[in-house]
C-alpha positions in Angstrom: 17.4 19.0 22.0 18.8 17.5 25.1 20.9 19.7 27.6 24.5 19.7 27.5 27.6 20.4 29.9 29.3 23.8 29.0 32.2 22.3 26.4 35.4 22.7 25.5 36.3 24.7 22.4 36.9 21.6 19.9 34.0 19.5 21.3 31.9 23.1 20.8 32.7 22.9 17.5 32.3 20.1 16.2 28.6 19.6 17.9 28.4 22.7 16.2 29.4 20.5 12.7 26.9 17.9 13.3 24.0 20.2 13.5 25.0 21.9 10.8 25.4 19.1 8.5 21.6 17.9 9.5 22.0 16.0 13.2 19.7 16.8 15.3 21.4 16.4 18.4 24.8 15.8 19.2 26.8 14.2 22.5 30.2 13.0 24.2 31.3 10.7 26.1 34.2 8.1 26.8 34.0 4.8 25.4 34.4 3.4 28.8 31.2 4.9 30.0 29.5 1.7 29.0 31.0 -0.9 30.5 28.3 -2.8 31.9 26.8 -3.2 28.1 27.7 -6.1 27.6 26.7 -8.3 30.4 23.3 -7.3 29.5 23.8 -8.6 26.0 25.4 -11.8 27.0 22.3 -12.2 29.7 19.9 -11.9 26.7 21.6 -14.0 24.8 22.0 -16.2 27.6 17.9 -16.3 27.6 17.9 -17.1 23.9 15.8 -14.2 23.8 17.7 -12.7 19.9 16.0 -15.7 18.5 17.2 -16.5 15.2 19.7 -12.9 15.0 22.9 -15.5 15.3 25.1 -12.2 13.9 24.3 -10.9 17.7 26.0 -13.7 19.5 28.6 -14.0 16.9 29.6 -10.6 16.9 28.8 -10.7 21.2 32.3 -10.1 22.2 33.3 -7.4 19.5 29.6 -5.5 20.7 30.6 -5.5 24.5 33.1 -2.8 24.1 34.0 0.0 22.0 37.6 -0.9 22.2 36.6 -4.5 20.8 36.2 -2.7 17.4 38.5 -0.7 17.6 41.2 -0.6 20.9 42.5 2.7 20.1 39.4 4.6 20.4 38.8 7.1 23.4 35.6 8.9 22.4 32.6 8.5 21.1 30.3 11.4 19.1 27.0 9.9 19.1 24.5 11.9 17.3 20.8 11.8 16.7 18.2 12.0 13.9 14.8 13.0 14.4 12.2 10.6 12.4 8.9 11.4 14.2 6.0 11.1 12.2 3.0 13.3 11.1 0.2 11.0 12.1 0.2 8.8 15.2 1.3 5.2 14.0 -1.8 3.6 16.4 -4.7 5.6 13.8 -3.8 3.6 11.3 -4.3 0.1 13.0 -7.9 0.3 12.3 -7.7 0.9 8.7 -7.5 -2.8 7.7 -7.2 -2.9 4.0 -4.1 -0.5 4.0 -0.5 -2.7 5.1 0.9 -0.6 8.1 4.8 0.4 7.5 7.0 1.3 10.5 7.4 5.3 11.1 11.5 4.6 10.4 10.7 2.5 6.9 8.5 4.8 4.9 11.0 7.3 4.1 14.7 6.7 2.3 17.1 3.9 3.9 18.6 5.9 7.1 21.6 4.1 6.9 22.5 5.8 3.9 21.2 9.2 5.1 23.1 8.9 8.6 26.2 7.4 7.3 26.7 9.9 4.5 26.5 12.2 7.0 28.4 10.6 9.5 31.6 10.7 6.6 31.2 14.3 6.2 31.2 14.9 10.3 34.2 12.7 10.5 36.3 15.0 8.2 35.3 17.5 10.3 36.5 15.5 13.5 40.2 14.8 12.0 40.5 18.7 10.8 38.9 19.9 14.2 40.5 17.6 16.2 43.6 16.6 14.7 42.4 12.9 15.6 41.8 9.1 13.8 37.8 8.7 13.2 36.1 5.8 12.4 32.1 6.4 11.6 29.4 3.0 12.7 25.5 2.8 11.8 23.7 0.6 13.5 24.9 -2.1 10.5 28.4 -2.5 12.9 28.7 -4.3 15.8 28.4 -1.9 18.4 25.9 -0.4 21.0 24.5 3.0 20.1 21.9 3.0 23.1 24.0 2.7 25.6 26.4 5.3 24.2 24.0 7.6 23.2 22.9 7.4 27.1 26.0 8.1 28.6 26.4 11.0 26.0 23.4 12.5 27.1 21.2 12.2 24.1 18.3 10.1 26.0 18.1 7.0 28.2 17.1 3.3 27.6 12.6 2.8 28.0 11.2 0.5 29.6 10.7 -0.7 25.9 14.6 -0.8 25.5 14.7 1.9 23.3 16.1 5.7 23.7 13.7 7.7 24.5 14.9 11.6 23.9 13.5 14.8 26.0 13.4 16.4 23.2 12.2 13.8 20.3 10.2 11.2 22.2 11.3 7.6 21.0 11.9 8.7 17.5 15.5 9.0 17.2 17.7 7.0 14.7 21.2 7.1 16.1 24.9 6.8 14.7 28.5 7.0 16.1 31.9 8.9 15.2 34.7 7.3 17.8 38.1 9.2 18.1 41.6 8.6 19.6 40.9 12.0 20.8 40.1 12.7 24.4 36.7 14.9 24.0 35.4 16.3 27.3 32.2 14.1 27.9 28.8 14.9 28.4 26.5 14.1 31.7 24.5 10.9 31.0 21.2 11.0 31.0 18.8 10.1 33.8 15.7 7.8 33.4 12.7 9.6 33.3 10.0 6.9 32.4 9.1 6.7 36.3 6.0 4.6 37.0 4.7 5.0 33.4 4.5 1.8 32.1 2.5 2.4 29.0 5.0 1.0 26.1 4.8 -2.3 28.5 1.2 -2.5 28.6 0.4 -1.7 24.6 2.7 -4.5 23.2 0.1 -6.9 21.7 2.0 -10.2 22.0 3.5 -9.2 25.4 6.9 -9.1 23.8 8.5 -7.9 27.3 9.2 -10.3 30.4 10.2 -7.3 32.5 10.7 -3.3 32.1 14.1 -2.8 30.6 13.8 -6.0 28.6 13.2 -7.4 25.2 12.3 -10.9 24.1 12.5 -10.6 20.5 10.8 -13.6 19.8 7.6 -12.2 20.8 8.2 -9.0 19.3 6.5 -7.9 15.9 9.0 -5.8 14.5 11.0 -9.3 14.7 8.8 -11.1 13.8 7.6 -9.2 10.5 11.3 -8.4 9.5 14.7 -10.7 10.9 12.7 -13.9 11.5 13.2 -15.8 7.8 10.0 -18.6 8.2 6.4 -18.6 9.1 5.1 -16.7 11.6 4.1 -18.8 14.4 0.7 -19.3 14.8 0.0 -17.3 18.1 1.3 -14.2 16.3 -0.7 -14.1 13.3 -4.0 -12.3 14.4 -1.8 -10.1 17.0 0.1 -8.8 13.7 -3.1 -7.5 12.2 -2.2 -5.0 9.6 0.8 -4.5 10.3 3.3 -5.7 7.0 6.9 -4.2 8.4 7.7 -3.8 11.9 5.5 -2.6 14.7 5.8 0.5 16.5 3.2 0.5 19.1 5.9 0.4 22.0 7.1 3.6 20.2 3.8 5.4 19.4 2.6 5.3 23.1 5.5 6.8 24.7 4.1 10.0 27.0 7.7 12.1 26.0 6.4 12.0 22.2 4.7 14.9 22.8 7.6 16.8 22.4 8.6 15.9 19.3 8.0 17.4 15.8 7.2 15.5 12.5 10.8 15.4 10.2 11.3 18.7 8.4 14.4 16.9 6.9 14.0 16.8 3.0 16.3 13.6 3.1 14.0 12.0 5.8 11.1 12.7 4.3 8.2 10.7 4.0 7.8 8.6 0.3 4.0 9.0 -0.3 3.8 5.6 -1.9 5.2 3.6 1.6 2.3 5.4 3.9 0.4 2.3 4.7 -0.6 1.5 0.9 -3.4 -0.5 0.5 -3.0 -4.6 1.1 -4.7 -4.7 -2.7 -1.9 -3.4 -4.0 1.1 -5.1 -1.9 -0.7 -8.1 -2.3 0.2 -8.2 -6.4 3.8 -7.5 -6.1 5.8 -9.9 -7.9 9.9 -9.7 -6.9 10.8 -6.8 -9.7 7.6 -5.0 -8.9 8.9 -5.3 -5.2 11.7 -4.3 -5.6 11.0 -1.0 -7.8 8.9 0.3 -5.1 11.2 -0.4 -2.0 14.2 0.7 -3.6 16.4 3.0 -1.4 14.0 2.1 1.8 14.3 -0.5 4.4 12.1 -2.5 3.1 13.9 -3.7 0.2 16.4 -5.5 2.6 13.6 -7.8 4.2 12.8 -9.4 0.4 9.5 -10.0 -1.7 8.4 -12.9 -0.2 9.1 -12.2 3.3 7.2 -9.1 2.8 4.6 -10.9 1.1 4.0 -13.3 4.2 3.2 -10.6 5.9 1.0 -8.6 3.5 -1.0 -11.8 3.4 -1.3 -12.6 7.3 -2.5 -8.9 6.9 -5.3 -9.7 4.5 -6.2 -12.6 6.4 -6.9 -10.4 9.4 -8.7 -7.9 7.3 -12.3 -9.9 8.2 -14.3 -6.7 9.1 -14.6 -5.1 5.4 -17.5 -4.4 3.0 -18.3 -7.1 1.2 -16.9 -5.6 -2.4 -13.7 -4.7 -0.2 -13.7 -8.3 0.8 -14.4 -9.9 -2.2 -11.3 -8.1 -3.7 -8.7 -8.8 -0.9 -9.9 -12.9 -0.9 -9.3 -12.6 -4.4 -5.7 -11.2 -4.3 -5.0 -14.2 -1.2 -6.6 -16.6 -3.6 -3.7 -15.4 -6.3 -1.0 -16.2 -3.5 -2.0 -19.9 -3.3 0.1 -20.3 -6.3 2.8 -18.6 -5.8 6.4 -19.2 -6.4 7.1 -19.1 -2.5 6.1 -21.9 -0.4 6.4 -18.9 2.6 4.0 -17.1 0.7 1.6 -20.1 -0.5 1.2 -21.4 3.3 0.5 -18.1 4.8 -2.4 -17.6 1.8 -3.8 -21.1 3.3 -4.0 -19.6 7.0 -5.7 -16.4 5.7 -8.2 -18.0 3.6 -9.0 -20.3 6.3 -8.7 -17.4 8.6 -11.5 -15.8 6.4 -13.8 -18.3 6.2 -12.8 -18.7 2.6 -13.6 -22.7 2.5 -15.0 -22.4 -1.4 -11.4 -20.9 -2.6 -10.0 -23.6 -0.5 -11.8 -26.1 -1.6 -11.2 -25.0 -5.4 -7.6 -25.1 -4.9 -7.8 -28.4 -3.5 -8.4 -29.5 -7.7 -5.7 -27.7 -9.2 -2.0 -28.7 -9.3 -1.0 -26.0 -6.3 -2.9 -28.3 -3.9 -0.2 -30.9 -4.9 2.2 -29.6 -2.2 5.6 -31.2 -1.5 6.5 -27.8 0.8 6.4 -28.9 4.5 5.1 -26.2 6.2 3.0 -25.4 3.3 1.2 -28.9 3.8 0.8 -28.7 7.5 -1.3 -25.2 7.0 -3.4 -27.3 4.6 -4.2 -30.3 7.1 -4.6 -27.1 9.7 -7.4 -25.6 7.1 -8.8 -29.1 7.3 -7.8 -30.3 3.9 -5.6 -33.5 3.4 -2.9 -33.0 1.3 -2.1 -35.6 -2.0 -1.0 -38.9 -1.2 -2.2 -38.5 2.6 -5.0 -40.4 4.4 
């Protein structure tokens, strides 16, 4: 847990709350502390780098302030929750029939678990503190990192994300603010020094400089906000991974401080730890959503997720035959299916494959008669004309 200024009796109390009601750290600090917040937001939107996120520029002005939301405010209580994993994220890269889920996704929707508990901590801020209270997840517009910075909880990576002394890079955040003037914590310093290992891991060099994001390059963007094919130059870089990407994350040297989630409520679901691509690729949009129910997967949709399952399968090229067999069957399935995001992507991994008789067989059926744009450009990009084309 990060080190904190000696505190006044209400502020004492209420970190005192938050741990108790299952925060794992708790901090302070004025809503002014982060005034220079937003001119890094509107330089990277300036730089187009939020690709197609348009809720970030439209919701720019509210973000670059606390007082934006809400003008009254004076303090915010930003606390932490611990979500580090049993098993290093990285392992599991190599195990190419099984879909790889991000650390923060295989367990139930933290928004709930955080905002539920983010109520209760609020009733304890008004009775403690007399005050108004209004509780944000990361669903608002309005910057946890920097906040959680100046409270003291961690500092901003070189991979943009807060990296915690005493959790690593696994910390989901959330924010109480208050009319009431709470004696604020000391921010915390940078520790990342030269260490440049988050920067060097990224597999589609997702970061222009230390300390900044292009999301369009990133996988965790890619696999999850961005709504239509995955560009070309990012499909074999995905390789198994099927929601987000937390390599950036996984490498960071202050991990080895933390400890895997002893939270009941954060626990781990046993059917989201990287199931295998046999299965995810069968899903149809009920089965879908009965398995991601309550996680953050649900939010991303069937056949957004199935894109990825498939680009997944299509990298999966090193397997036993009888492994193969089975996985080029499932893809072969997908070439019919309802989603024209879903049937291209099953035309780049059969291709990607070397799957040219499944291609080919397709090319007889009525699913080869293809009216979908991008759906007929992977075809002519597998080498097949499409109907009515010369």
């Amino acid at each position: 847990m990060a080190a904190h200024a000696p505190r006044d009796s209400v502020a004492d109390r209420i970190r005192a709350a938050a741990l108790k009601i299952g925060f794992d750290d708790c901090g302070f600090t004025s809503v002014d502390a982060v005034a220079d917040a937003g001119a890094r937001l509107h330089a990277f939107l300036a730089a187009d780098r939020h690709g197609e996120m348009t809720w970030l520029a439209e919701t720019a002005d509210r973000r670059a302030s606390p007082r934006a939301l809400w003008p009254a405010a004076r303090s915010a209580i930003v606390v932490a929750q611990n979500y580090a994993p049993e098993v290093d994220p990285m392992d599991r890269l190599s195990v190419a029939d099984r879909g790889v889920i991000s650390a923060y996704a295989k367990r139930r929707d933290y928004h709930e678990v955080i905002k539920g508990r983010l109520k209760h901590l609020a009733q304890q801020v008004v009775k403690l503190a007399a005050a108004e209270v209004k509780v944000f997840v990361d669903t608002a517009p309005l910057m946890e990192k920097p906040l959680a910075g100046a409270a003291g909880l961690g500092w901003q990576g070189k991979h943009t994300n807060l990296v915690s002394r005493a959790f690593g890079s696994w910390t989901l955040l959330g924010v109480v603010l208050t009319d009431a003037e709470l004696l604020a914590d000391a921010p915390s310093q940078d520790h990342c020094g030269s260490c440049r290992r988050c920067l060097d891991v990224c597999p589609t060099d997702a970061f222009p400089a230390p300390y900044q994001l292009d999301a369009r390059r990133c996988l965790a963007y890619l696999s999850i906000e961005h709504a239509g094919p995955i560009p070309e130059a990012f499909r074999k870089p995905m390789g198994n991974r099927v929601f987000g990407c937390d390599d950036c994350l996984a490498v960071c040297p202050w991990n080895r401080f933390a400890q895997p989630v002893a939270d009941a409520r954060m626990a781990l679901k046993d059917d989201l730890d990287d199931p295998p691509l046999l299965d995810l690729l069968a899903l149809d949009d009920a089965a879908f959503r009965k398995r991601f129910a309550g996680t953050p997967v649900k939010r991303t949709g069937r056949d957004r997720f199935l894109r990825n399952v498939v680009i997944a399968a299509g990298n999966a090229t090193h397997q036993a035959a009888s492994e193969r067999a089975r996985l080029v069957a499932g893809v072969r399935a997908r070439l019919e299916d309802e989603s024209p995001l879903v049937r291209g992507m099953a035309v780049w991994a059969l291709d990607a494959i070397g799957d040219n008789d499944g291609l080919a067989e397709a090319r007889k059926r009525a699913a080869f008669r293809e009216h979908d744009a991008h759906v007929r450009a992977e075809w002519r990009a597998a080498g097949f004309e499409c109907e009515g084309e010369s």
